[in-house]
C-alpha positions, -999 to +999 in steps of 0.1 A: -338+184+467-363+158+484-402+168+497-400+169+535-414+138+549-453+148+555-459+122+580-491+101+582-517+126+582-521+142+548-535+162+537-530+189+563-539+227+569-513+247+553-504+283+558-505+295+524-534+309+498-567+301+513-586+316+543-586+298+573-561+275+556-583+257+536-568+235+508-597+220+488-575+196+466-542+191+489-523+206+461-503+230+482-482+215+505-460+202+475-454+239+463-446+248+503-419+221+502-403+242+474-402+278+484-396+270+522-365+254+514-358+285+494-359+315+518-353+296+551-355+317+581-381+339+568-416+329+571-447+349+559-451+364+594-417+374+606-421+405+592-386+429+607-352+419+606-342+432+636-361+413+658-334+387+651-310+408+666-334+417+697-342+387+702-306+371+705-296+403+725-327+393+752-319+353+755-281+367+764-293+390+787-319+367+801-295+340+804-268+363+823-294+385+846-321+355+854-306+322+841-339+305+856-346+267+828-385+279+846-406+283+815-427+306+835-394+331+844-388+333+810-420+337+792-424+367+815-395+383+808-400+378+772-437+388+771-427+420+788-393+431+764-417+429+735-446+448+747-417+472+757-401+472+721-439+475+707-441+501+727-411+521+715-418+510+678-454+531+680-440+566+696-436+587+669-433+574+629-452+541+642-432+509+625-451+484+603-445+447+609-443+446+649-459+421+669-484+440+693-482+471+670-519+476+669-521+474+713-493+493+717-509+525+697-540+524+720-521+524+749-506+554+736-534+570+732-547+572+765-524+586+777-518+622+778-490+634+754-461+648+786-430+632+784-438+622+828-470+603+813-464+566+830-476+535+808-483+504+826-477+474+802-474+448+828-509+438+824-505+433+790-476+415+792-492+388+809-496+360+791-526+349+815-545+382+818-579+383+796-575+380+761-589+410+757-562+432+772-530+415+759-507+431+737-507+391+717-535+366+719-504+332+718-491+334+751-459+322+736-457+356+722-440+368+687-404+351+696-421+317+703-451+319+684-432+337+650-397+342+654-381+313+670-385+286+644-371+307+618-342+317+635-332+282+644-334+276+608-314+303+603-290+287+631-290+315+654-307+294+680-311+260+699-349+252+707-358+242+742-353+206+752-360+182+780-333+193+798-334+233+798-372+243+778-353+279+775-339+284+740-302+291+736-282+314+712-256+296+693-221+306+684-233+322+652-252+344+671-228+355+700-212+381+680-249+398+670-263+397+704-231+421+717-234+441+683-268+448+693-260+455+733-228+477+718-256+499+696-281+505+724-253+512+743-269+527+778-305+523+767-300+488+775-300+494+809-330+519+804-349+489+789-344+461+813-355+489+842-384+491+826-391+459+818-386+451+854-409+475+865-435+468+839-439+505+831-427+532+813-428+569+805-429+584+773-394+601+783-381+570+780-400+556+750-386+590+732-348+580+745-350+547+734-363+555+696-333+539+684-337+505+691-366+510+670-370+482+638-358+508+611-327+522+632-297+497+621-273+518+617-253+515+584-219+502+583-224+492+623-213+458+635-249+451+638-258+458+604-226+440+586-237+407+611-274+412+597-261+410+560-239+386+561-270+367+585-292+366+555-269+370+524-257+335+537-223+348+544-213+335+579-186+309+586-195+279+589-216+279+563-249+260+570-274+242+544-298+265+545-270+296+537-267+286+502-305+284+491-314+316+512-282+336+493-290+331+460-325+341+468-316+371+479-287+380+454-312+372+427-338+398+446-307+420+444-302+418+408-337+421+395-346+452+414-310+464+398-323+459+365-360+472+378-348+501+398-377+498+417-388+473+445-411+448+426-442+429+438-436+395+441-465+384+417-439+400+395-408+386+407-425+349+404-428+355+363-401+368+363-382+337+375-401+314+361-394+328+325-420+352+313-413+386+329-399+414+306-364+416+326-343+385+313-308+391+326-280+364+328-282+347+364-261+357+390-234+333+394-241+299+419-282+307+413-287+286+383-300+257+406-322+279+430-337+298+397-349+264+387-367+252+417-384+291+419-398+283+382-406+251+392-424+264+424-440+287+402-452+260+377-467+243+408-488+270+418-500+280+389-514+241+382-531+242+416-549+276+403-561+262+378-577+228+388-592+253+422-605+276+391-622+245+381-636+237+414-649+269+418-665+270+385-683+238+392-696+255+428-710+285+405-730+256+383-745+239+417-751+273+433-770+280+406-788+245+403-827+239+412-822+234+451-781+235+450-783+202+437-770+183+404-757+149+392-718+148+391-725+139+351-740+165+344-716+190+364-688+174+342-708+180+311-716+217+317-679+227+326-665+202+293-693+225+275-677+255+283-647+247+261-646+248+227-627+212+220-627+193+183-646+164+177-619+136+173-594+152+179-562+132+209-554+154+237-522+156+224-531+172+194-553+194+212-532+205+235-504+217+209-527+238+193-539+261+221-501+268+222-499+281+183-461+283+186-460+308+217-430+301+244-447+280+270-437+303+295-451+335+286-485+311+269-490+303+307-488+337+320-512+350+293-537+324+302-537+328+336-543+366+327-569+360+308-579+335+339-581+357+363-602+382+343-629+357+333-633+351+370-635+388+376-662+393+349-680+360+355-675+351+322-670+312+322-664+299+290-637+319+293-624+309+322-622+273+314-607+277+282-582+296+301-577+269+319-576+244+296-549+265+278-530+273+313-526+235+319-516+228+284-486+252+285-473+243+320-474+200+306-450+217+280-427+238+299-422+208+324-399+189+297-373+223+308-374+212+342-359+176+333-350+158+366-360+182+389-393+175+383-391+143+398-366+148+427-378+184+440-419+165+436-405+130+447-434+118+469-465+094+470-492+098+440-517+108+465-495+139+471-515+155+441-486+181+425-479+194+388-457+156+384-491+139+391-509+157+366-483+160+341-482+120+346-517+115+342-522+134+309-487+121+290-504+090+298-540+099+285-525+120+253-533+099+226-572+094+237-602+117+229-596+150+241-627+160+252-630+126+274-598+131+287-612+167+297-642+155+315-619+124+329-597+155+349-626+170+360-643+143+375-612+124+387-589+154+395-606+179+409-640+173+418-637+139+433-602+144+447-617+176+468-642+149+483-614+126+491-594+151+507-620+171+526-632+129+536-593+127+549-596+161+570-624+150+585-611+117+595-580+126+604-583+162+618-623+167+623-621+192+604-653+193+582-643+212+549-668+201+523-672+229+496-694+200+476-711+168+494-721+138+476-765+134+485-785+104+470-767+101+435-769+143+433-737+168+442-751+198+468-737+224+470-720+237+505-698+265+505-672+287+488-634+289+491-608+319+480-589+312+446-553+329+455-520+324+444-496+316+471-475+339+494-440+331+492-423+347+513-407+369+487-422+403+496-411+394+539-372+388+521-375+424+501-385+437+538-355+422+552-336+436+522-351+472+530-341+468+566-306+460+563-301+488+543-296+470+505-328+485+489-349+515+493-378+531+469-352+538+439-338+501+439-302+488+451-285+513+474-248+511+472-245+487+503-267+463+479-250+472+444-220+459+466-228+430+475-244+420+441-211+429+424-192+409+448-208+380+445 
């Protein structure tokens, strides 16, 4: 596997971890090259499977009812089928996960509860009415703004071009977008009435509960299409298939051996080699369980050199006037740890592991990480860091190639290669100066140099620390968070297609996972 090709502009916002996208050392992208390429065609904000099979149904019916290449015509028409769909998806049990959810429920409620009661969700709908009153702030509304790039990926879909703007299903899809019209059966024509009208009753919203997110129908054509859509399982096979399958059949076999739907802080260890579930892989997964322990080994890295950074902003906050020399920063955090005179970092570093399995030594430390930050206790915290970075240089010799190919980009890319690199190199000098070397070089004065970049490049001014006659000032505060990898939006996807529930595999899922 090779990093995607960045382009020019690095370092970049990013849609993972911080708020407002903020990536203080540029350490993330890396780890999104990983676990995108993993789950594609699920992203952190497509949230319900079945608007994949909505969606495909609406581009065939716009394309036989309208078959206008006007952007306008079609962003209408779509606008107003998912204000309808949010619509149905709040009557009653509302649905979690549906774009315009939140809109839809106070429309609802203002009206009065008899089944005549009209709602008009025209004005809504329109992408140029005030912000205000629209059921979605993007005008290109969930299928362009969320959906559409993941179900290209997924190859259910041709994007707009030059020559018709109006995205197209593909073959793939075909059969899906009739299972869908086949399971709505009449409502169909129900919805596109509305639609056209721009209202509805609450009648009709009752009539046409079933087209609601949680209403695949098991062991319809709709629901085998959707499994064999994100189990990989559709002929021709593309690229994508592969990587997204064994995702999902390992999913499959650890909430087997769970019995329970796990979160995915949980799923990450256990992938990555220190979760209390070791079962043999499921076969054709060996590869893809690599690259998720690898992914995992990334993030943890970046956690750990942010930990810094944010330890350093608790000195400077505290400093007379927010200010301090960088030395001095350096020497305060290097204080914290409790490091040998003469001793190599090499030496050093083996014996904060005491013999423990470098997997489960990094899990404990960034246990004992996280609790440190929560209790302010911050010799503590940097030793757990120390001690978190010492077991991930270890467990990177399991990775053996990978490392290099699935991480194969420029230096200035900052990722766990770079700094498992940088300290082999350093492993034989003086522990403690190679300590205060990482924090100057590879944290504190890379976030200037990439917060210098973002400015530069995107005027984007994300200083946490500014450098001010020969002193460090203090500026502002970021979130420590692992990343989101779109493992909880797969178990959703898992739950809506019918292969999980609460008490773990159902015996659609128990099928597939013996099958495979």
């Amino acid at each position: 596997m090779k990093m995607k090709d960045f382009g020019p502009g690095f370092p970049e916002w990013t849609e993972l971890g911080q708020d407002g996208g903020l990536d203080p050392l540029g350490m993330q992208r890396p780890i999104e090259a990983i676990y995108q390429s993993l789950l594609p065609g699920i992203s952190t904000i497509t949230l319900r499977f079945r608007y994949y099979s909505f969606f495909v149904w609406m581009l065939e019916v716009y394309a036989r009812e309208q078959g206008s290449t006007d952007p306008v015509s079609f962003r209408a028409f779509q606008r107003r089928c998912e204000t309808l769909f949010a619509l149905i998806a709040a009557r009653g049990s509302t649905e979690l996960g549906v774009a315009g959810i939140d809109w839809a429920q106070k429309q609802l409620n203002n009206v009065p509860n008899d089944p005549e009661a009209i709602i008009d969700f025209s004005i809504g709908a329109d992408p140029d009415t005030d912000v205000g009153q629209r059921y979605l702030r993007n005008k290109g509304g969930a299928f362009g703004g969320i959906y559409a790039t993941q179900m290209f990926e997924m190859g259910l879909i041709t994007l707009g071009d030059d020559r018709n703007p109006i995205a197209v299903c593909t073959n793939r899809a075909l059969p899906l977008a009739e299972a869908f019209a086949v399971e709505i059966g009449e409502l169909e024509t129900a919805f596109l009435r509305c639609v056209k009208g721009g209202t509805v009753t609450l009648a009709d919203l009752d009539r046409m509960a079933p087209m609601q997110p949680s209403e695949i129908l098991a062991g319809s054509a709709e629901h085998r299409l959707l499994v064999q859509i994100l189990l990989g399982q559709v002929s021709p096979a593309i690229a994508p298939d592969k990587l997204r399958r064994s995702t999902a059949l390992m999913l499959l076999q650890l909430i087997g051996a769970t019995k329970e739907v796990p979160r995915a802080e949980a799923v990450k260890w256990e992938w990555f080699g220190a979760g209390h579930h070791a079962a043999a892989p499921v076969p054709a997964t060996e590869d893809v369980r690599s690259l998720w322990a690898l992914y995992q080994a990334c993030d943890l890295m970046r956690l750990a050199y942010e930990n810094i950074l944010d330890l350093a902003l608790d000195i400077l906050q505290e400093a007379e006037m927010r200010r301090m020399p960088l030395s001095e920063v350096i020497t305060e955090l290097v204080g914290l740890v409790d490091v040998p005179d003469g001793m190599t970092w090499r030496s050093y570093s083996a014996s904060l592991l005491e013999g423990l399995d470098t997997a489960k030594a990094a899990r404990l430390a960034d246990e004992r990480m996280v609790e440190a930050r929560a209790s302010g206790e911050r010799a503590t915290r940097m030793q757990s860091v120390v001690e978190l970075v010492s077991a991930l240089v270890e467990r990177t010799a399991a990775f053996g190639e990978l490392l290099d190919s699935a991480l194969n980009a420029p230096d200035h890319f900052q990722s766990l290669r770079t700094e498992v690199k940088y300290l082999q190199a350093r492993e034989q000098e003086n522990a403690r100066t190679v300590l205060g070397a990482l924090v100057r070089e590879r944290v504190l004065k890379r976030h200037l140099w990439v917060a210098s970049r973002k400015f530069r490049d995107q005027k984007a001014y994300t200083f946490l620390i500014e450098p001010e006659e020969g002193l460090l000032r203090y500026r502002d505060r970021f979130r420590v968070s692992p990343s989101s990898p779109r493992l909880d939006q797969a178990m959703r996807f898992l739950r809506d297609v019918k292969l999980i529930d609460n008490a773990g595999l159902t015996d659609f899922g128990r099928a597939e996972l013996d099958a495979a």
